[in-house]
NUSELUM-984597 format. One record per residue: x, z, y of N, C-alpha, C in turn. Coordinates in Angstrom, 2 decimals, padded with zeros to 5 digits. Each point is the difference from the previous one (the first is absolute). Example, Ala and Ser with C-alpha at 12.3 -4.5 7.8 and 13.67 -1.06 7.14 Angstrom:
% NUSELUM-984597
n_px->013.19 n_pz->007.80 n_py->-005.69 ca_px->-000.89 ca_pz->000.00 ca_py->001.19 c_px->000.90 c_pz->000.00 c_py->001.20
n_px->-000.35 n_pz->-000.72 n_py->001.05 ca_px->000.82 ca_pz->000.06 ca_py->001.19 c_px->-000.77 c_pz->000.73 c_py->001.09
***
This chain:
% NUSELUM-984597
n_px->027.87 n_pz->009.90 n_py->002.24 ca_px->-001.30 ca_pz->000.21 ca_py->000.60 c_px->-001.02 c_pz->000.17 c_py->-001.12
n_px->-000.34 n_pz->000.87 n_py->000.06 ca_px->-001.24 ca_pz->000.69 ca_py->-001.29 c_px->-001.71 c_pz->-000.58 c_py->000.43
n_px->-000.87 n_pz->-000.46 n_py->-000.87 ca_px->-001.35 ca_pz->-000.75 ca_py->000.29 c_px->-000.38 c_pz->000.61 c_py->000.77
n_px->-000.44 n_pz->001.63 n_py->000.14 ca_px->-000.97 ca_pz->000.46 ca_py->001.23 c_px->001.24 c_pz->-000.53 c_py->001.65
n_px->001.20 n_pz->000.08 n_py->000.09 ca_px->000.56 ca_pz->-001.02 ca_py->000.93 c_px->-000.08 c_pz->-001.02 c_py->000.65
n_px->-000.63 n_pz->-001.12 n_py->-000.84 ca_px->-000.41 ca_pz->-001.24 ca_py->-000.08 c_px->-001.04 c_pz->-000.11 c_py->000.41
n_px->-001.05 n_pz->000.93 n_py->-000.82 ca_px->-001.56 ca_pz->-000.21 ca_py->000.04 c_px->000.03 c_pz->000.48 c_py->001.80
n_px->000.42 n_pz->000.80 n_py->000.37 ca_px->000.28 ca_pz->000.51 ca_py->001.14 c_px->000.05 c_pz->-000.68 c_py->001.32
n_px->000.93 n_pz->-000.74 n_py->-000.50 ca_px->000.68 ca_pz->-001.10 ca_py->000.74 c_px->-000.82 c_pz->-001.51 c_py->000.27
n_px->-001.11 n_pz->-000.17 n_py->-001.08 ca_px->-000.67 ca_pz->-001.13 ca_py->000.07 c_px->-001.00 c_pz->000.62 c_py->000.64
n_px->-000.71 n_pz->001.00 n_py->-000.63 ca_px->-000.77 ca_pz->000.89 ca_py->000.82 c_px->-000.09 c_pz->-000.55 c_py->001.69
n_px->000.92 n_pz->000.26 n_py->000.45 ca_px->000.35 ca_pz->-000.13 ca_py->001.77 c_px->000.07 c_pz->-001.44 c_py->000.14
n_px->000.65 n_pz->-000.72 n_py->-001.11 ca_px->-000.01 ca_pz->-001.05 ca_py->000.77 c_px->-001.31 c_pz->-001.03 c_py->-000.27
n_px->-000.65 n_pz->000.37 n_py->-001.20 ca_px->-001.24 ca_pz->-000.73 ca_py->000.31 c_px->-000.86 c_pz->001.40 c_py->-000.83
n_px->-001.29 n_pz->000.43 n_py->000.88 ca_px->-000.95 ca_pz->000.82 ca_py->-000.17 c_px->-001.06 c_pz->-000.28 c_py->-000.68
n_px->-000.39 n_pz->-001.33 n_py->-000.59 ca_px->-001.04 ca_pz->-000.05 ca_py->-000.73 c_px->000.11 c_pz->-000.06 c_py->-001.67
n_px->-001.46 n_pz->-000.27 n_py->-000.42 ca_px->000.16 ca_pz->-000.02 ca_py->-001.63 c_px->000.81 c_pz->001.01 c_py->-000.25
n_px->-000.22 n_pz->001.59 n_py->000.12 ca_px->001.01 ca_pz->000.91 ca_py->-000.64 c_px->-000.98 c_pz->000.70 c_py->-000.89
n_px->000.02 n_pz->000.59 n_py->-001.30 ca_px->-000.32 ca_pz->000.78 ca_py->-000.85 c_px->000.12 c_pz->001.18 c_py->000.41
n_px->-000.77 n_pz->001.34 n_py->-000.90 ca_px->000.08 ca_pz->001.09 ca_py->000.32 c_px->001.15 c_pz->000.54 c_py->-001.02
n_px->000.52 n_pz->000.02 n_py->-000.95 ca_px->001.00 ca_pz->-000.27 ca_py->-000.97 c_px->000.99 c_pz->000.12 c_py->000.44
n_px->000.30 n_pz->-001.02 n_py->000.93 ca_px->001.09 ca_pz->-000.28 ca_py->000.63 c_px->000.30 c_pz->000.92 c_py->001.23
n_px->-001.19 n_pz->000.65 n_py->000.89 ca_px->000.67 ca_pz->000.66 ca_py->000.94 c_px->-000.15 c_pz->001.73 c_py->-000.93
n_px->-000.17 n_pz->-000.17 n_py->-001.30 ca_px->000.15 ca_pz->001.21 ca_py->-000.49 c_px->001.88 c_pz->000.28 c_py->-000.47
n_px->000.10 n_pz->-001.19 n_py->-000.55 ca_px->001.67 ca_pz->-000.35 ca_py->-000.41 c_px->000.62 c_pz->000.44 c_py->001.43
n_px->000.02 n_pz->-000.57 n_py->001.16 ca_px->000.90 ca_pz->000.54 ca_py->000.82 c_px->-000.16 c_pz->001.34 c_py->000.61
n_px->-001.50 n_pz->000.31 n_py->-000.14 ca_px->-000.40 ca_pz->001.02 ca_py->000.44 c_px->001.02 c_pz->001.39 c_py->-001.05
n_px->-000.13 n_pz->000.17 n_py->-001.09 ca_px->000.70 ca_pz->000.86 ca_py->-001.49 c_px->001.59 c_pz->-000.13 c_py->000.65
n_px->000.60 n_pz->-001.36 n_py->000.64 ca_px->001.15 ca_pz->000.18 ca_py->000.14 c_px->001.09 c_pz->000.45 c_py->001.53
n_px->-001.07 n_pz->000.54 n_py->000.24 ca_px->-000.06 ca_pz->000.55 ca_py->001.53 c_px->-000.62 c_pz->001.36 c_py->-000.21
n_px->-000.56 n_pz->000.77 n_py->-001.16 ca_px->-000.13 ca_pz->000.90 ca_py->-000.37 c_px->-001.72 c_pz->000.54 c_py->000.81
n_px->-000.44 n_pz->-001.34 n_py->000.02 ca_px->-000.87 ca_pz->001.17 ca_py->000.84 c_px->-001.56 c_pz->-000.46 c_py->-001.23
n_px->-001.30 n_pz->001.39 n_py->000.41 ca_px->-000.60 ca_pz->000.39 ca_py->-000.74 c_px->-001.14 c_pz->-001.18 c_py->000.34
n_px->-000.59 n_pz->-000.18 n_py->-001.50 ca_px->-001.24 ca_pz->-000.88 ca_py->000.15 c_px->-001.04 c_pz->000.88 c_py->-000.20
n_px->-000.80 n_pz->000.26 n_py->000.32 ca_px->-002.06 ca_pz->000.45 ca_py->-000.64 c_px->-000.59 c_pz->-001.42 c_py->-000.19
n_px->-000.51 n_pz->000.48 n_py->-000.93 ca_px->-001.21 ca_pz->-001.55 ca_py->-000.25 c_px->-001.05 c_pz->000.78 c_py->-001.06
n_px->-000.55 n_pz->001.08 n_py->000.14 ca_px->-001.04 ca_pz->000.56 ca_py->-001.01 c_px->-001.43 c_pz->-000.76 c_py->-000.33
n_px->000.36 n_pz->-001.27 n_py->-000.62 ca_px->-001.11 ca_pz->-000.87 ca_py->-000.43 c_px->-000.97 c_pz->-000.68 c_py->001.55
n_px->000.53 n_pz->000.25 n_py->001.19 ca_px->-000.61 ca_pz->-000.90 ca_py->000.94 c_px->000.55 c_pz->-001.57 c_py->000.47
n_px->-000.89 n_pz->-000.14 n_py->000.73 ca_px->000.67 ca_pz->-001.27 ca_py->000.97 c_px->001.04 c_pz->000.10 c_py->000.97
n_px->000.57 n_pz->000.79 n_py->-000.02 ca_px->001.25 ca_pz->000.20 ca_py->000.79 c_px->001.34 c_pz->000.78 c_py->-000.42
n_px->001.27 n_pz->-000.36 n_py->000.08 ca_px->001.33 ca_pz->000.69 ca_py->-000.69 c_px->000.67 c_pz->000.47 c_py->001.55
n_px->-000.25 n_pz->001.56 n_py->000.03 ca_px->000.78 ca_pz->000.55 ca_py->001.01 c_px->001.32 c_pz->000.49 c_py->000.28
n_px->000.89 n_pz->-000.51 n_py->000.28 ca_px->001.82 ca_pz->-000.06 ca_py->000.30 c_px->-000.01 c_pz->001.02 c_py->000.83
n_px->000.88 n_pz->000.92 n_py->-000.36 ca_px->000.43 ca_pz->001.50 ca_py->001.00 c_px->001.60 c_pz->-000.13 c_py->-001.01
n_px->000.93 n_pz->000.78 n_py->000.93 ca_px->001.31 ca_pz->000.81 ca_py->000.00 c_px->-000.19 c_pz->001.02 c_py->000.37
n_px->001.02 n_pz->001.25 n_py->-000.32 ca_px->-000.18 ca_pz->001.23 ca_py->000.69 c_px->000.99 c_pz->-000.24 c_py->001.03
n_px->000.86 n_pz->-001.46 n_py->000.61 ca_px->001.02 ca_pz->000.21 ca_py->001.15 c_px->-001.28 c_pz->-000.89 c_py->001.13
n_px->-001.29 n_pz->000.07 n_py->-000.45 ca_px->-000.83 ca_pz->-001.01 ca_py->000.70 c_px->-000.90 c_pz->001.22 c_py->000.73
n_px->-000.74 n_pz->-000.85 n_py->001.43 ca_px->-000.75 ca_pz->001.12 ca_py->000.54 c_px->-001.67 c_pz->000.01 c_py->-000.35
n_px->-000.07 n_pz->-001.45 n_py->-000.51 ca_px->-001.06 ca_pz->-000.76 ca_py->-000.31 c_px->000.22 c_pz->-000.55 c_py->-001.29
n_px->-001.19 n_pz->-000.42 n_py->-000.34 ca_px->-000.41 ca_pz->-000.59 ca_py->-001.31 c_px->-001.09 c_pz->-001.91 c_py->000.43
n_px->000.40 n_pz->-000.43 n_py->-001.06 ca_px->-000.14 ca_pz->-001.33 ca_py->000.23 c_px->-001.19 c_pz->-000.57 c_py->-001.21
n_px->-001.36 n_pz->-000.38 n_py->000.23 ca_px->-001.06 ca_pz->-000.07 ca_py->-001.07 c_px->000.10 c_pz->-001.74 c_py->-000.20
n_px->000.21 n_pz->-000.70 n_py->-001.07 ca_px->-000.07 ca_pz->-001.44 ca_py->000.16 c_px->-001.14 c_pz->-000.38 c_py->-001.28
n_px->-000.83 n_pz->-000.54 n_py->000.47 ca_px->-000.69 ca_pz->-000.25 ca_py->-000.76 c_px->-000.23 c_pz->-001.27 c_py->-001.31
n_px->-000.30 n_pz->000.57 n_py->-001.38 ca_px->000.41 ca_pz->-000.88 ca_py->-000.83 c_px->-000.73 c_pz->-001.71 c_py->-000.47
n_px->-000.33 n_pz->-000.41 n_py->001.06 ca_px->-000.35 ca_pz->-001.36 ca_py->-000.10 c_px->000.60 c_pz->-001.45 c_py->-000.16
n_px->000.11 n_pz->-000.75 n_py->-000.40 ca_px->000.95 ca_pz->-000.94 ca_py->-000.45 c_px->-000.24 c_pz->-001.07 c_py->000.83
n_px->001.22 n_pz->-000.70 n_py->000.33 ca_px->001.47 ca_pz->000.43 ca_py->000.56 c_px->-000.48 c_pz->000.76 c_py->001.72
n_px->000.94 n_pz->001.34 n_py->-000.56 ca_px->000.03 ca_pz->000.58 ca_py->001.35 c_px->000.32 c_pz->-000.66 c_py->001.53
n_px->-000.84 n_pz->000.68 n_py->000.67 ca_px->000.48 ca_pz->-001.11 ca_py->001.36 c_px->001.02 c_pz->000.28 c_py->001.00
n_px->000.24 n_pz->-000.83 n_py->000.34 ca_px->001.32 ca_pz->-000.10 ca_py->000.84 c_px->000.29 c_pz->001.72 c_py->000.93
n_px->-000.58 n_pz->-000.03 n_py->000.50 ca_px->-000.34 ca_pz->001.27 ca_py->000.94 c_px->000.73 c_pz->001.54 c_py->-001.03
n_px->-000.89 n_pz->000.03 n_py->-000.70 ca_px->000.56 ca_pz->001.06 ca_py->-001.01 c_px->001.87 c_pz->-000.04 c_py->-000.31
n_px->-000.13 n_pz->-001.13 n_py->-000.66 ca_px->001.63 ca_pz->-000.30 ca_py->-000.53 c_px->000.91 c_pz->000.05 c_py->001.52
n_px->-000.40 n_pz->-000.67 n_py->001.17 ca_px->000.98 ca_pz->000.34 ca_py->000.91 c_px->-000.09 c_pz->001.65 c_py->000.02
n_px->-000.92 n_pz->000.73 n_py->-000.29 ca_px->-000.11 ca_pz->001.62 ca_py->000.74 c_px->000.71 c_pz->000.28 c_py->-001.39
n_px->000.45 n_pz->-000.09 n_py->-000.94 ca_px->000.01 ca_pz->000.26 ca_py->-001.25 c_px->001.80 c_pz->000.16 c_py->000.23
n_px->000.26 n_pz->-001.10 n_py->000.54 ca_px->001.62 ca_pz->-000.47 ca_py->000.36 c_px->000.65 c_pz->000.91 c_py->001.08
n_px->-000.78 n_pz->000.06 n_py->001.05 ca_px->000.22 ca_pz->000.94 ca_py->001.23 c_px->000.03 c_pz->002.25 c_py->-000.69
n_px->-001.03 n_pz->-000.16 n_py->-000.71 ca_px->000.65 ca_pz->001.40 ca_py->-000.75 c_px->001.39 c_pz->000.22 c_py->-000.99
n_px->000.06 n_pz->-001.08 n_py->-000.71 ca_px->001.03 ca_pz->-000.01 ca_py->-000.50 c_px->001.52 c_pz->000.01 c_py->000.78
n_px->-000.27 n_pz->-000.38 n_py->001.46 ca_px->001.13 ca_pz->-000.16 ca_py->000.62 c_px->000.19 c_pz->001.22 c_py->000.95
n_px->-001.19 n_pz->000.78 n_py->-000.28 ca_px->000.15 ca_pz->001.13 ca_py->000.53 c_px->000.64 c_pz->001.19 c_py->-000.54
n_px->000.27 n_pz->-000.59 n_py->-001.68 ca_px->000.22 ca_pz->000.99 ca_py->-000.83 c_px->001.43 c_pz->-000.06 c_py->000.26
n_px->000.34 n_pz->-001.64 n_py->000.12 ca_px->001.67 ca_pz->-000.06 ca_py->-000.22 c_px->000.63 c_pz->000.68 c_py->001.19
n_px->-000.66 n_pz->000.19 n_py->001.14 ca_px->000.54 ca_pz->000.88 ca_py->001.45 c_px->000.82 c_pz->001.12 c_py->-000.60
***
């Protein structure tokens, strides 16, 4: 089991205190694209996605985000 796996996996099972760092690591290993051009927000898109996902970079992200964060990722594995 490789870290973005893990991080993944804690991810779901507890949603708080998460870094933006960290949903960039699993994000790179799921292949999908970040934007972050110097704002307050890092926007997650795939080209197998129909939508794009904006999470904003405030510390520690809140729960809400990281569950929606988890639910795309599981859309990817479909």
């Amino acid at each position: 089991m490789n870290t973005a796996t893990k991080l993944l996996d804690a991810m779901r099972n507890n949603p708080l205190d998460w870094r933006m760092e960290q949903l960039l690591t699993v994000a790179r290993q799921y292949g999908m694209e970040v934007r972050s051009h110097g704002g307050s927000h890092h926007v997650f898109s795939h080209p197998d996605l129909t939508e794009t996902f904006s999470v904003p970079a405030h510390k520690p992200i809140k729960p809400l985000y990281i569950k929606r964060f988890c639910s795309l990722i599981d859309q990817l594995k479909e």
